[in-house]
MMTF fields as JSON, N, C-alpha, C and O atoms, coordinates in Angstrom:
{
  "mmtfVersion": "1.0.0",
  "mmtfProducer": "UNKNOWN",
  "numBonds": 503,
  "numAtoms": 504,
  "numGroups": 126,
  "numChains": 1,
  "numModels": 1,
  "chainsPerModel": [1],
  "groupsPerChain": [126],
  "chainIdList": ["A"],
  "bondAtomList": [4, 2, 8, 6, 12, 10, 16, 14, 20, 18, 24, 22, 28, 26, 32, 30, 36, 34, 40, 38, 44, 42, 48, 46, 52, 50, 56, 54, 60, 58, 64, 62, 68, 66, 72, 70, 76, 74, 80, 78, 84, 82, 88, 86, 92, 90, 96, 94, 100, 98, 104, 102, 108, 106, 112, 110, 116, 114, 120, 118, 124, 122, 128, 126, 132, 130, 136, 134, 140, 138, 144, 142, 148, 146, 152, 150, 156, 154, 160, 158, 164, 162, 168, 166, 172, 170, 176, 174, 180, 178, 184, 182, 188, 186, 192, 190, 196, 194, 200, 198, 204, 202, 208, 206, 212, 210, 216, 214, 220, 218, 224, 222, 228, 226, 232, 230, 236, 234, 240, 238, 244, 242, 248, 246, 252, 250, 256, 254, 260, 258, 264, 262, 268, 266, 272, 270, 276, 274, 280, 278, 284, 282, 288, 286, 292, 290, 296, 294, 300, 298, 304, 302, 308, 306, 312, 310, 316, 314, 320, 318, 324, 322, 328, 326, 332, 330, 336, 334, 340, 338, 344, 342, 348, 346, 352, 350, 356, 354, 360, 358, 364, 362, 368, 366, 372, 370, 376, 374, 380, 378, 384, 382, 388, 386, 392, 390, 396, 394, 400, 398, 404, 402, 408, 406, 412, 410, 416, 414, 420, 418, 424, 422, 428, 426, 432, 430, 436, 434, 440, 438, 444, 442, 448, 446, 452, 450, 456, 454, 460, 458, 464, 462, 468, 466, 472, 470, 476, 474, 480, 478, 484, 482, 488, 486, 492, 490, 496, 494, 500, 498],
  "bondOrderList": [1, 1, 1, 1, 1, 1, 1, 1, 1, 1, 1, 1, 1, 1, 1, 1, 1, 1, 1, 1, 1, 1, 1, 1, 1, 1, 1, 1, 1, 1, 1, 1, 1, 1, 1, 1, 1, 1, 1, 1, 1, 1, 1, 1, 1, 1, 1, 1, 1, 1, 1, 1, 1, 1, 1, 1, 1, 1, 1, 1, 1, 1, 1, 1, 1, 1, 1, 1, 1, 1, 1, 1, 1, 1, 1, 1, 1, 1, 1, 1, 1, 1, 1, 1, 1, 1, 1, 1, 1, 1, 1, 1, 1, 1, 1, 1, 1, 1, 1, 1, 1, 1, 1, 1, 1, 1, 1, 1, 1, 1, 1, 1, 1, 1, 1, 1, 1, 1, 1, 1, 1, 1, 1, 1, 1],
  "groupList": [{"groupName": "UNK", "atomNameList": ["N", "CA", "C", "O"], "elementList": ["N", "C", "C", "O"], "formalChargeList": [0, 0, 0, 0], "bondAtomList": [1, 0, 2, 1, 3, 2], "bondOrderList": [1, 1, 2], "singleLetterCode": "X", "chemCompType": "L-PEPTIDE LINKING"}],
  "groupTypeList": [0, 0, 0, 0, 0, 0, 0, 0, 0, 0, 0, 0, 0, 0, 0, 0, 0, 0, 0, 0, 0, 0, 0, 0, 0, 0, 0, 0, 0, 0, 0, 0, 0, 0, 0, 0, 0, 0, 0, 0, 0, 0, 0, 0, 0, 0, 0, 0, 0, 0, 0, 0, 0, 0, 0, 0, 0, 0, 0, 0, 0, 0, 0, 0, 0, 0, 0, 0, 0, 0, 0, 0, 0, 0, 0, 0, 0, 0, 0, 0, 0, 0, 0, 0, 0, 0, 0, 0, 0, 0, 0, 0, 0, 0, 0, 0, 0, 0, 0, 0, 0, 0, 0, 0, 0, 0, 0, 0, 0, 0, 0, 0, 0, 0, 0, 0, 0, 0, 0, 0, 0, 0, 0, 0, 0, 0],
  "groupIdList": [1, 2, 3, 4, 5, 6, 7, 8, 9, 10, 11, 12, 13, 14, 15, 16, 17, 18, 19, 20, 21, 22, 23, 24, 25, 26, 27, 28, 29, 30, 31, 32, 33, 34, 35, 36, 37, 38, 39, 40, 41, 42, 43, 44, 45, 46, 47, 48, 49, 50, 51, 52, 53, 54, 55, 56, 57, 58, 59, 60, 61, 62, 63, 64, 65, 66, 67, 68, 69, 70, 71, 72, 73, 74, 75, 76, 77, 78, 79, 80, 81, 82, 83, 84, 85, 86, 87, 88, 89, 90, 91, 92, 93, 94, 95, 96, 97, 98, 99, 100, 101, 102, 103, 104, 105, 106, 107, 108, 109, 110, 111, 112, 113, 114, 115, 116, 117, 118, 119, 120, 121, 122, 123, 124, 125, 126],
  "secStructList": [7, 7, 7, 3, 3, 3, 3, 7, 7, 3, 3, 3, 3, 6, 6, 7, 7, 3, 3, 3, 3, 3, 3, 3, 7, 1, 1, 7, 4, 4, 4, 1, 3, 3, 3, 3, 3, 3, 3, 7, 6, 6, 1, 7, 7, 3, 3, 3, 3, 3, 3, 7, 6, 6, 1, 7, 7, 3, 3, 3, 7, 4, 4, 4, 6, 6, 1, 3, 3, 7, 7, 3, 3, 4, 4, 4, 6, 3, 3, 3, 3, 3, 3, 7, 1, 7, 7, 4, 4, 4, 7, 3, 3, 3, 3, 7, 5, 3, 3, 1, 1, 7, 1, 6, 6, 6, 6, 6, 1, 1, 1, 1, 7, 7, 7, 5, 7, 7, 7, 3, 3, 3, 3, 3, 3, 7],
  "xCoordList": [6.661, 6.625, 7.585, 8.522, 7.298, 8.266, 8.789, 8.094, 9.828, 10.112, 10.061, 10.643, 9.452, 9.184, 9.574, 9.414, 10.212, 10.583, 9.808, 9.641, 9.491, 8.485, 9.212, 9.664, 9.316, 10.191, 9.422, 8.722, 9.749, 9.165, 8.294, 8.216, 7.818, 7.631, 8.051, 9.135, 7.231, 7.954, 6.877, 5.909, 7.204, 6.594, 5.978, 6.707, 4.645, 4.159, 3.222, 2.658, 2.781, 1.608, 0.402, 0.524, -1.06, -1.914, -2.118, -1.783, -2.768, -3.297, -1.965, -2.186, -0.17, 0.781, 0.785, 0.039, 1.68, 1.755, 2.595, 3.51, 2.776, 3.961, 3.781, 2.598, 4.832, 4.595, 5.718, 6.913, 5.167, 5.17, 5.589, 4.997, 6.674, 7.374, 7.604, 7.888, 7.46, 7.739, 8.496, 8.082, 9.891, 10.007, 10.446, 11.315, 9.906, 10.024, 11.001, 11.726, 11.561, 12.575, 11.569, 10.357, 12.498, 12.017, 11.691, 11.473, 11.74, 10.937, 9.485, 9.185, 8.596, 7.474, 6.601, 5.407, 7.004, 6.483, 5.306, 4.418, 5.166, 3.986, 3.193, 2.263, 3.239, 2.305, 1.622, 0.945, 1.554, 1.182, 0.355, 0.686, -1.06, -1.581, -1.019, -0.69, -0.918, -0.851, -1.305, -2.156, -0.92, -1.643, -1.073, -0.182, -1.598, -0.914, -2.248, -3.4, -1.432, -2.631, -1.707, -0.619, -2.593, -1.865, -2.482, -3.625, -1.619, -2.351, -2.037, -1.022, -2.87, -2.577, -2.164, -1.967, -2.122, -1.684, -3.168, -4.279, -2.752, -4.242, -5.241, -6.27, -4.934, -6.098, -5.807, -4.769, -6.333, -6.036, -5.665, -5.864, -4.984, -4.55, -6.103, -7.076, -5.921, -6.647, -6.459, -5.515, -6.886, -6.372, -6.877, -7.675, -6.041, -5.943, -6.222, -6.913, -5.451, -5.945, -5.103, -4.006, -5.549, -5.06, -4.865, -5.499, -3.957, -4.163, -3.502, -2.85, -4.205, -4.38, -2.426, -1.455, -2.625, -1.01, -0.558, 0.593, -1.256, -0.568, -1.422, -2.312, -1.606, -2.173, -3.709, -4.132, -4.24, -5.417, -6.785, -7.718, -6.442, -7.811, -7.054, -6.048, -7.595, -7.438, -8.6, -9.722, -8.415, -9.687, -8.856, -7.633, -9.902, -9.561, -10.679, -11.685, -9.997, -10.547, -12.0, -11.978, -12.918, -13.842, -12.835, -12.292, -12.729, -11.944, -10.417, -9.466, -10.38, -9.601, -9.609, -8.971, -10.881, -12.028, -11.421, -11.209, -10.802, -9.7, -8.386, -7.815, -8.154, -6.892, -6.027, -5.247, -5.708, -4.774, -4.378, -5.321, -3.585, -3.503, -2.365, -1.486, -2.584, -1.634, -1.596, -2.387, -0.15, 0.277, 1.336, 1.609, 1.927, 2.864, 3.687, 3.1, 5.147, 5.538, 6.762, 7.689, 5.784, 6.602, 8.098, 8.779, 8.625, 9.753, 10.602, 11.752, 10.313, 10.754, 11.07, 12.066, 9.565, 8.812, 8.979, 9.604, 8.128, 7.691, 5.999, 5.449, 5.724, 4.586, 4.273, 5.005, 3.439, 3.982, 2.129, 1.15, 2.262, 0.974, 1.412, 2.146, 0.737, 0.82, -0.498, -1.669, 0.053, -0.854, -1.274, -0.655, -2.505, -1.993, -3.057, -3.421, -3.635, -4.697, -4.272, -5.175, -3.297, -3.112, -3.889, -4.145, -4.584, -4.878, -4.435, -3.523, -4.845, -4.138, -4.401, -3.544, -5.342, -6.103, -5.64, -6.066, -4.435, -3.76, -2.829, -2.45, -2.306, -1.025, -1.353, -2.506, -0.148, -0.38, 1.093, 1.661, 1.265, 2.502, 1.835, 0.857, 2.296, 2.101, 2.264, 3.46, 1.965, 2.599, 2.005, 0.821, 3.17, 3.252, 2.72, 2.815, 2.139, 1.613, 1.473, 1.202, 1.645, 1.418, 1.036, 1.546, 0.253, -0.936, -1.291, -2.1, -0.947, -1.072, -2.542, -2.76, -3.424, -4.68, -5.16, -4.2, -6.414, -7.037, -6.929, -7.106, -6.602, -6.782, -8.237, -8.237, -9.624, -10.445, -10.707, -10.674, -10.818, -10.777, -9.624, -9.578, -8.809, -7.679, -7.635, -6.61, -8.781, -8.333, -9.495, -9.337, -10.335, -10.88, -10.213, -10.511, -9.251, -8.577, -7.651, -7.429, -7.026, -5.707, -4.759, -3.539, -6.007, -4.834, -4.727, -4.469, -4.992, -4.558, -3.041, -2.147, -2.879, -1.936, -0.595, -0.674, 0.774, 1.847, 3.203, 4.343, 2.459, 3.993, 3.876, 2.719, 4.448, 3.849, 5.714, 6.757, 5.608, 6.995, 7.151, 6.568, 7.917, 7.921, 7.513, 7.554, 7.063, 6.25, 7.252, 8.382, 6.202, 7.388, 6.196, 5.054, 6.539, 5.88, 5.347, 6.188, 4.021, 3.184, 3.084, 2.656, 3.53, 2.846, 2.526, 3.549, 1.284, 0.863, 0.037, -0.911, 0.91, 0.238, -0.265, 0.054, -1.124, -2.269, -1.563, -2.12],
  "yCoordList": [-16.139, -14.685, -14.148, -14.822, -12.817, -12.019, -11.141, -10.565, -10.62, -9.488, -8.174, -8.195, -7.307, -6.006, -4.955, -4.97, -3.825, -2.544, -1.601, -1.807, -0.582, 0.629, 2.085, 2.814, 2.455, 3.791, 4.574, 4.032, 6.068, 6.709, 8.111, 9.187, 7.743, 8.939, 10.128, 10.478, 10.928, 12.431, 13.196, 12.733, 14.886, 16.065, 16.648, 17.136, 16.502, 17.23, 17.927, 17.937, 18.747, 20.139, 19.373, 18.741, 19.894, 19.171, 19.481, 20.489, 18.244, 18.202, 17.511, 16.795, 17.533, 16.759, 15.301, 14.682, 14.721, 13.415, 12.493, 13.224, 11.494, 10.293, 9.274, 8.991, 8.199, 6.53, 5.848, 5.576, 5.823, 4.415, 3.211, 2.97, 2.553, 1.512, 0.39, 0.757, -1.004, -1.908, -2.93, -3.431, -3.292, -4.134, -5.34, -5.222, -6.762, -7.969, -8.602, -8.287, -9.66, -10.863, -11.898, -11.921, -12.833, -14.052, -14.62, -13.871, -15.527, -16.005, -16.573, -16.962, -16.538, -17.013, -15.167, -15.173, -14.126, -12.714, -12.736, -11.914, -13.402, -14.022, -14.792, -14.947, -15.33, -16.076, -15.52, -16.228, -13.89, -13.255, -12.124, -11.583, -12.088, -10.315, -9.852, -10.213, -8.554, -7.39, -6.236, -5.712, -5.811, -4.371, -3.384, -3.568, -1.947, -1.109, -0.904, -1.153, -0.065, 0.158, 1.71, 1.99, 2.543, 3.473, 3.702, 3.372, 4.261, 5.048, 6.405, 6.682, 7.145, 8.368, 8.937, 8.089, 9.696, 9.73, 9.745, 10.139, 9.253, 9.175, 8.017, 7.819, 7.311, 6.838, 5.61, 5.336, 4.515, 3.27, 3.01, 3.627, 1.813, 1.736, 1.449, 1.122, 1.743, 1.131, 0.888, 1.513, 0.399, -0.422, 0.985, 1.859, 0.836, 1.448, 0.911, 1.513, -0.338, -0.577, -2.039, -2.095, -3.212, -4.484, -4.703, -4.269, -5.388, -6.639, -7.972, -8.282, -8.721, -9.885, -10.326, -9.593, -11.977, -12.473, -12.391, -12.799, -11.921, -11.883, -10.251, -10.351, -9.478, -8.462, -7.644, -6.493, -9.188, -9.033, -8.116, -7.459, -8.394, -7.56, -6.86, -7.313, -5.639, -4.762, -4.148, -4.14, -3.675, -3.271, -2.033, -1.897, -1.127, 0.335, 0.173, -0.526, 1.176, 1.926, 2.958, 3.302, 3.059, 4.057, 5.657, 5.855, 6.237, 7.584, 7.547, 8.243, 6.469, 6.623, 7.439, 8.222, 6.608, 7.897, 8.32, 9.524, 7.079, 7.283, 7.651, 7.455, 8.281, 9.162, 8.295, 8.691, 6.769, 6.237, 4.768, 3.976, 4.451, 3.077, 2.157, 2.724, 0.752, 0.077, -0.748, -0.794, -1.465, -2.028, -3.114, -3.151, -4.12, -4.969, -5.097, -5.093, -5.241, -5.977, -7.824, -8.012, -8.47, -9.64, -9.885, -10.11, -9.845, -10.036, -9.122, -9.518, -7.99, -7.084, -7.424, -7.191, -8.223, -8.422, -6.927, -6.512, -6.301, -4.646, -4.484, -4.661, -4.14, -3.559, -1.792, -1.061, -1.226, 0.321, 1.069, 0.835, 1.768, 2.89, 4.208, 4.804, 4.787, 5.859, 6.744, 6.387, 7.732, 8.126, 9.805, 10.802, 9.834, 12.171, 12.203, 11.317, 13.735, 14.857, 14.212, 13.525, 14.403, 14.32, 15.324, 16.404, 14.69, 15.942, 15.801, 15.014, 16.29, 16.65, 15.339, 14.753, 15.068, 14.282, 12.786, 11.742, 12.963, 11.85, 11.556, 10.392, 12.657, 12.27, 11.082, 10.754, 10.291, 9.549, 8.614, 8.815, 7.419, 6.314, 5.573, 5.133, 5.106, 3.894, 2.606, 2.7, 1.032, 0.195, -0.652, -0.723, -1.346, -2.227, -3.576, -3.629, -4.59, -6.273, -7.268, -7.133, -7.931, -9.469, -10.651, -11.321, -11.041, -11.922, -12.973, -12.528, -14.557, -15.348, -15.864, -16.794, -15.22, -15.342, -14.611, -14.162, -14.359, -13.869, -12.424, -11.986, -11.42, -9.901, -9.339, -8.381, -9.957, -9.514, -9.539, -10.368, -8.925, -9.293, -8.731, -8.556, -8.606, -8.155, -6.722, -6.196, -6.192, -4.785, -5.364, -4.77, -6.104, -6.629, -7.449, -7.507, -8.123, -9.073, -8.64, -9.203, -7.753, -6.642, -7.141, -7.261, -7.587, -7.37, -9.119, -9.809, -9.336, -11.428, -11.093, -11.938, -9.963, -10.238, -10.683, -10.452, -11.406, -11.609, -10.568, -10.251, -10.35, -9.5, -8.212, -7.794, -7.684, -5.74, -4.922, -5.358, -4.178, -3.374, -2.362, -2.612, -1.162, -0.788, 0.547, 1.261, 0.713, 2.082, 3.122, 3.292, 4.005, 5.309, 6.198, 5.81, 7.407, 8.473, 9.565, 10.131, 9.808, 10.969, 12.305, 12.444, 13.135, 13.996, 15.243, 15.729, 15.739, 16.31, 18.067, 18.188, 18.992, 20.208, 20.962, 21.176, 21.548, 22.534, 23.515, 24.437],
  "zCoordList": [5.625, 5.594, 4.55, 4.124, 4.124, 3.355, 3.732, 4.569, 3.544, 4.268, 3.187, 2.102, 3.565, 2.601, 3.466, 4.686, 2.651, 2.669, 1.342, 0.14, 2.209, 1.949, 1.418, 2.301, 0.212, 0.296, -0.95, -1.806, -0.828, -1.604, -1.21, -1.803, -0.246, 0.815, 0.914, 0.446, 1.553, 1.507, 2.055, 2.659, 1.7, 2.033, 0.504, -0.358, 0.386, -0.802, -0.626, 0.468, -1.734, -1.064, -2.17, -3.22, -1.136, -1.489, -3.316, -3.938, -3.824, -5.24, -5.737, -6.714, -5.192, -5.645, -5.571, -4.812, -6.409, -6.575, -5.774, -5.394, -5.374, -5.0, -5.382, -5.57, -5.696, -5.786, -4.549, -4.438, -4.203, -2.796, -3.851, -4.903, -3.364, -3.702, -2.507, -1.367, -2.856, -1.454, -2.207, -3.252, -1.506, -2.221, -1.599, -0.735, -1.938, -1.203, -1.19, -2.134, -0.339, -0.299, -0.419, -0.203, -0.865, -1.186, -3.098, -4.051, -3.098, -4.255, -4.679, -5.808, -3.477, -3.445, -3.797, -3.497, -4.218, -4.055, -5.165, -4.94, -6.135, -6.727, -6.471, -7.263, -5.635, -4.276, -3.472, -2.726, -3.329, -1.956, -3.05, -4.105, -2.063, -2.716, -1.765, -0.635, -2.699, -1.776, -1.537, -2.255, -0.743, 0.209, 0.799, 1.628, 0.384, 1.432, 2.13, 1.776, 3.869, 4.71, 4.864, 4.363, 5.74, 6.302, 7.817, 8.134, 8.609, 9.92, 10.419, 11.059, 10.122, 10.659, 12.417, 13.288, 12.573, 14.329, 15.058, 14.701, 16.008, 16.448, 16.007, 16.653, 14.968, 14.378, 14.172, 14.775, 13.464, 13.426, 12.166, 11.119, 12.453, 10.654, 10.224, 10.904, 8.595, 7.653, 6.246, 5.762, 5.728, 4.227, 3.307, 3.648, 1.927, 1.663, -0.187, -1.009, -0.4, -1.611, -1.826, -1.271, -2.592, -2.747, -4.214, -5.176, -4.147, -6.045, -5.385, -4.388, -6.83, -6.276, -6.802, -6.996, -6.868, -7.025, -8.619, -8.774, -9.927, -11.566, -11.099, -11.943, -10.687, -10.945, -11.44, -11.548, -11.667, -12.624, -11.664, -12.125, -10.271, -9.438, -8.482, -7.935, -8.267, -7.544, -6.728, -7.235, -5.599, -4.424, -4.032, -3.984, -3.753, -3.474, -2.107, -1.991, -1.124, 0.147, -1.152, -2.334, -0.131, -0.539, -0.665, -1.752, -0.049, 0.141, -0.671, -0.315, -1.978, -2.594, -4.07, -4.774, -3.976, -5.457, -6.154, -6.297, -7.023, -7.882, -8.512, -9.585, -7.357, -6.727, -6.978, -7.845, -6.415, -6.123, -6.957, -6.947, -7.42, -8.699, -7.63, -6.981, -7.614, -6.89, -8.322, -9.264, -8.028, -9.184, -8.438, -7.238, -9.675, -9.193, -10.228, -11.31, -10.284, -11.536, -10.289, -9.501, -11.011, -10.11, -10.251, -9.25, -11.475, -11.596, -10.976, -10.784, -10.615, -9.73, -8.234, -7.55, -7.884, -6.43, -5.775, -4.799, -6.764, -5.791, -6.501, -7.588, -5.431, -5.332, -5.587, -4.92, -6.325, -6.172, -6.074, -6.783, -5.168, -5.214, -5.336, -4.547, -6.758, -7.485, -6.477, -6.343, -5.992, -5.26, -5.845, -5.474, -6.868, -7.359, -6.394, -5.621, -6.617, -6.705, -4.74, -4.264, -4.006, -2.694, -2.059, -2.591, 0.029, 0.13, 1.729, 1.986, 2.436, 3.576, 4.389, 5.051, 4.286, 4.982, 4.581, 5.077, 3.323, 2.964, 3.981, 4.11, 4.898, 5.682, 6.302, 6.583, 6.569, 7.498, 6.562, 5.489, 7.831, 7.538, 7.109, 7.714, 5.538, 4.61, 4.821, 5.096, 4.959, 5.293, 4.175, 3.847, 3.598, 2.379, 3.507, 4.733, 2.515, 3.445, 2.321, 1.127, 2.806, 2.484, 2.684, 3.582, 2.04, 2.537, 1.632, 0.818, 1.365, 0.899, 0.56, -0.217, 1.17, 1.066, -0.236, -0.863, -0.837, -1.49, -1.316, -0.179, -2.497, -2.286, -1.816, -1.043, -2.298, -1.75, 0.096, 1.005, 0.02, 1.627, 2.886, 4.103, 1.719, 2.807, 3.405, 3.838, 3.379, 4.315, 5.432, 6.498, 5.481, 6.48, 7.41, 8.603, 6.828, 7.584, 8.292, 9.364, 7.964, 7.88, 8.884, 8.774, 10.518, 11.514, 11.79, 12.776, 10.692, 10.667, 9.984, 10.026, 9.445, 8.139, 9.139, 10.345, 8.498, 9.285, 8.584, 8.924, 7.655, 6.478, 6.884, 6.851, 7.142, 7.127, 6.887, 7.372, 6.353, 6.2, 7.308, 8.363, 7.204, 8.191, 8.454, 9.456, 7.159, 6.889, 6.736, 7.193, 5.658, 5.202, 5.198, 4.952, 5.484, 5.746, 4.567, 3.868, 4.4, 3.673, 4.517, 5.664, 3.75, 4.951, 3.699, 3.217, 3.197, 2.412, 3.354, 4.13, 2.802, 3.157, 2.569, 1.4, 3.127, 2.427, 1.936, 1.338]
}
């Protein structure tokens, strides 16, 4: 496992921007795709967008519709989702993951994953 922390979060009014930052322990953090998920209240988590372990593939949620860019720089071991054109319906708690498996796939798998951070909070108003 890795251990990741999630920061970057906040209060923004809809159509504003944020980047979500996670950043890992360990030295294996080029070994793992990754993923954020989010869950709103009430609702269940769900994935939100993946890349794979050098960066080269990335998978977006449908209801991301371009809005949202996930990225990695390894030597860092952070993961970052650039999130604009926000809308309300964005609120919800972010959670950075990690998953040694293949990026495709991982918002299906989601609740196999063992890495998860501890989530940092969106909360976007109209």
């Amino acid at each position: 496992q890795v251990q990741l922390v999630e920061s970057g979060g906040g209060l923004v009014q809809a159509g504003g921007s944020l980047r979500l930052s996670c950043a890992a322990s360990g030295r294996t953090f080029s070994s793992y795709a990754m993923g954020w998920f989010r869950q709103a209240p009430g609702k269940e988590r769900e994935f939100v967008a993946a890349i794979s372990w050098r960066g080269g593939s990335t998978y977006y949620a449908d209801f991301v519709q371009g809005r949202f860019t996930i990225s990695r720089v390894n030597t860092k071991n952070t993961v970052y989702l650039q999130m604009n054109s926000l809308k309300p319906e964005d609120t919800a708690v972010y959670y950075c993951a990690a998953d040694p498996r293949s990026a495709q796939g991982m918002g299906v798998r989601g609740k196999t994953i063992d890495s998860w951070g501890q989530g940092t909070q969106v909360t976007v108003s109209s």
